[in-house]
N, C-alpha and C positions, 0 to 999 in steps of 0.2 A: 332019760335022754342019753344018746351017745356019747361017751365022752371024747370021741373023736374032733367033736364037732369045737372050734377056735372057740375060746372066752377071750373077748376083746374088753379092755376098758380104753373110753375115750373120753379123755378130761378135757373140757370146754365144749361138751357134744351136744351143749342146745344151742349153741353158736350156727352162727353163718357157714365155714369151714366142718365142723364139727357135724351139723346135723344132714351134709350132705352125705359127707363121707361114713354116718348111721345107716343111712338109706343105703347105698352100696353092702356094707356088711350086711346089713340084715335081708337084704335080697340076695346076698348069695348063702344064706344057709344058717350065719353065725349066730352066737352068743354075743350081746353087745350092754356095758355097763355102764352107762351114760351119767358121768360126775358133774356138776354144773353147779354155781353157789348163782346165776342168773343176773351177774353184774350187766355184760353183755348179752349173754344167754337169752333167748325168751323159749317155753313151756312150746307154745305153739308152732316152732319149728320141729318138734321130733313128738310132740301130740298124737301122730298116728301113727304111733312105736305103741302108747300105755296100753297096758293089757293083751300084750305079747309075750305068749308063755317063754321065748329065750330075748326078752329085751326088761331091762331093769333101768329105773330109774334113781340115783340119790341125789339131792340136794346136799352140798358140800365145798368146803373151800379147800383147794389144795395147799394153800399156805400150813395146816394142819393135817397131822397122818390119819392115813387112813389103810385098814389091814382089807386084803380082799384076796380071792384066791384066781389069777386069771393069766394068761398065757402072752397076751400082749397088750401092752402100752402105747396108747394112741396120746401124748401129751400137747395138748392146743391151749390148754388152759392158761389164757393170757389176753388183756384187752390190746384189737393188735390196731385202730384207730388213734391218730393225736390225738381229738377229745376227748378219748375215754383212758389212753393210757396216762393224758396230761392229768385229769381231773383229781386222782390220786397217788403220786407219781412214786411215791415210799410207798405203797400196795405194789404197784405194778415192778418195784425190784423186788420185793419180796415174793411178789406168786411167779418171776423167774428164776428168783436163788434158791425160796424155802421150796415151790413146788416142784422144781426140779429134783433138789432133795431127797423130799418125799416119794416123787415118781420114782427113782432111783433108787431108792432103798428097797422101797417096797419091789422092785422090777430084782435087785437082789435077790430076795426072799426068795420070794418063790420061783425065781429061774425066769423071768418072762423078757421077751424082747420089746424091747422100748424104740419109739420114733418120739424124737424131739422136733414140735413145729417151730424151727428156726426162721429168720427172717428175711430180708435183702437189707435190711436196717443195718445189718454190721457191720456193712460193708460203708455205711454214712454219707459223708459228701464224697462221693469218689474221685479221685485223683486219676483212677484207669477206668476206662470205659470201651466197653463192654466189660462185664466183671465177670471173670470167672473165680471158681472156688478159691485157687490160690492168692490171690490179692486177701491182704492180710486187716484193708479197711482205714478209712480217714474219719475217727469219730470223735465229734466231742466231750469230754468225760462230764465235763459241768454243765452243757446245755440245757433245755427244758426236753428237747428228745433223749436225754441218754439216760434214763431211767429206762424205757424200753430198747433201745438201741446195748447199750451195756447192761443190761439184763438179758439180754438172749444172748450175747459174748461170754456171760461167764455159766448160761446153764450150757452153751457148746462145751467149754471148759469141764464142766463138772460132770458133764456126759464121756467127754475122753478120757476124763481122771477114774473114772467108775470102773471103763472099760479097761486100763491100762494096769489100777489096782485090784479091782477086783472080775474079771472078765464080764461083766456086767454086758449082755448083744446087744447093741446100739444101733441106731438108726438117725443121722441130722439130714433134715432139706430146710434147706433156704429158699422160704418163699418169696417170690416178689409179687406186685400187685395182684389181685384176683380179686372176680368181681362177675355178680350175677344175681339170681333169687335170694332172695331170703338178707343180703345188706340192711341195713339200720339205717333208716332215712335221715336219721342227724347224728350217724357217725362221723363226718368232718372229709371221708375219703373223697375225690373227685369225681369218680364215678356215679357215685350215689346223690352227691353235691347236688351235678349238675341237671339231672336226671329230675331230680326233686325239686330243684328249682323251675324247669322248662314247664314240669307238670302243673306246676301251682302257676304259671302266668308270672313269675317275677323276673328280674334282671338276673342273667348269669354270672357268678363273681371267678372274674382271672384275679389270682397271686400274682404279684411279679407282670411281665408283659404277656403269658401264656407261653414261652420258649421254652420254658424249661421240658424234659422229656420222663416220659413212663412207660414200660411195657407191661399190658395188661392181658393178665392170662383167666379164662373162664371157668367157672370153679367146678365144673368136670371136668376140664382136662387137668386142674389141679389134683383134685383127688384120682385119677385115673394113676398120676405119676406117684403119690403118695404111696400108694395100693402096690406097686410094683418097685418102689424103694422097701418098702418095709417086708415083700417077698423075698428081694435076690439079697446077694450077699454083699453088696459093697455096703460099708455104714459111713458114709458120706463123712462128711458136707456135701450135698451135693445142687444147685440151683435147679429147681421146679419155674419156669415163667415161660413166657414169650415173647421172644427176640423181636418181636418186630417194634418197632420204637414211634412212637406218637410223639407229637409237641402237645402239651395242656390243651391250646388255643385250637388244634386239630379235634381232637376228642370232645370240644366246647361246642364247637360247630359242626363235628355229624351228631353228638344229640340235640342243636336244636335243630337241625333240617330235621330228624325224626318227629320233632315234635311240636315246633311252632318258630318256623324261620322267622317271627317278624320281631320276637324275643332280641332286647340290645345285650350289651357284655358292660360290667362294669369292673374297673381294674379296682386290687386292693392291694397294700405293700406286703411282699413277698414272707414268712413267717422267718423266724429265727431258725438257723441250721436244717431248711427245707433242702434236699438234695438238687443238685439241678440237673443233673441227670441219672438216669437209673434202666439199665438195661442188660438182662443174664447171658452169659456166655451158655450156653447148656448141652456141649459136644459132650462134658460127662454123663448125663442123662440119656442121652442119645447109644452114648455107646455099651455102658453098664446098663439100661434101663431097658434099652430100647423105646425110650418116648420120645416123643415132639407132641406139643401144643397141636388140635386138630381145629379144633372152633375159630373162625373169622369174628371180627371185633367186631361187625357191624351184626352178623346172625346172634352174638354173646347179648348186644346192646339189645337185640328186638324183645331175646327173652327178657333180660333184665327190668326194659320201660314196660313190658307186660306185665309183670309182676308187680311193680308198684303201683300202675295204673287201680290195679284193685286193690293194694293196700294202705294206699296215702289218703286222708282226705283232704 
């Protein structure tokens, strides 16, 4: 085989994020090494990669090293749900601090350019809103979120410490919401919540009175802007989402006209340090990237309720 041709490793790549952004690589041509320990992960999203002479699969946790010989570093490996990042919450700082790390050292080694999947999380309850990159974040260090919220803080940290000590090519975005195929129907996110709930015929549950806000970007145009951070040359931080800003209560009520207006809302108390709003600045994207968000939230939602409709029962 050419060796022309990119070795990509992407850690968390049976993931939601992860196994679109395979599909993209592996359609345009590459080498793709798919690391997954399948906390979030499932097999069945990158299942129609196995037995592809340039797609490899290992079962691995990134918390521990691992030697590989590849040109770039896709790092996603991290549960990026409150249920899932709650559940273990000393895991999910450690597959921040140690796999970063790891991704890091190893991206040393052998010369390869690293993307760190950063969050909108660091930025916390924000104090400025719309956030752009320079807002430096209102977080809680002791919360029940700041295991993941201060775990993506200090692997941006350890990512510009790499780069500044050891020229380490770096790449941070800051993701904010995204949401499409392939979500975890009791990952805890809204999108998937509510979606899950209209399907099954139960009451839709608001936090809070439904005000609080989110902007939700579709996970091709996520990985589209990924794809094209990790090409040009700025190494960010830099915000991947879409500006356009929903209320809870808004997004509660076009999925249930999508799917069963007669569905009521039932209100629950709002969780400990849930942001109350959350919305990206993304003019640095726009102008290093040349991207913008292309997908409408109602065309995002149609695939999305498509997609569960066959996988929920």
């Amino acid at each position: 085989m050419p060796s022309s041709i990119t070795r990509n490793l992407v850690t968390g790549g049976a993931g939601f994020v992860g196994s679109h952004l395979i599909d993209k690589l592996m359609k345009s041509g590459e080498e793709v090494i798919c690391l997954d320990n399948y906390f979030t992960g499932r097999k069945i999203n990158i299942e129609h990669w196995i037995g592809h002479p340039r797609f490899e699969l290992i079962r691995h946790d990134v918390t521990e090293p691992i030697l590989l010989e590849v040109d770039r570093i896709w790092h996603l490996a991290c549960p990026a749900s409150p249920v899932h990042y709650q559940y273990n919450p000393i895991k999910t700082a450690k597959t921040s601090f140690l796999g970063t790390y790891n991704m890091l050292g190893l991206a040393r080694r052998v010369g390869a350019r690293l993307l760190l999947a950063s969050t909108s999380e660091v930025y916390g309850d924000p104090e400025v809103h719309p956030q752009p990159e320079s807002y430096r974040g209102y977080v809680n260090t002791i919360g029940i979120r700041s295991c993941y919220d201060e775990g993506k803080r200090i692997a941006e940290t350890l990512c510009c410490d790499y780069q500044r000590m050891h020229q380490v090519d770096i790449r941070i975005v800051r993701i904010f919401n995204t949401y499409g195929p392939r979500m975890l129907p009791d990952d805890g996110r809204v999108v998937s919540n509510f979606i899950v709930q209209a399907l099954r015929g139960e009451e839709i549950t608001l936090y809070g009175n439904g005000d609080q806000t989110r902007s939700f970007c579709y996970i091709e145009d996520l990985v589209n802007g990924i794809r094209l951070l990790m090409d040009g040359k700025h190494s960010g931080p830099i915000n991947i989402g879409n500006p356009v800003e929903f209320k809870i209560r808004e997004l509660a009520e076009i999925i249930r006209t999508k799917i069963n207006p007669q569905l009521k809302f039932v209100n629950k108390p709002l969780p400990d340090d849930d942001p109350l709003q959350r919305k990206p600045v993304i003019e640095l994207a726009r102008k290093e990237l040349g991207w913008q968000p292309k997908v409408e939230l109602e065309d995002g939602l149609d695939e999305t309720i498509s997609y569960f409709r066959k996988t929920i029962s």
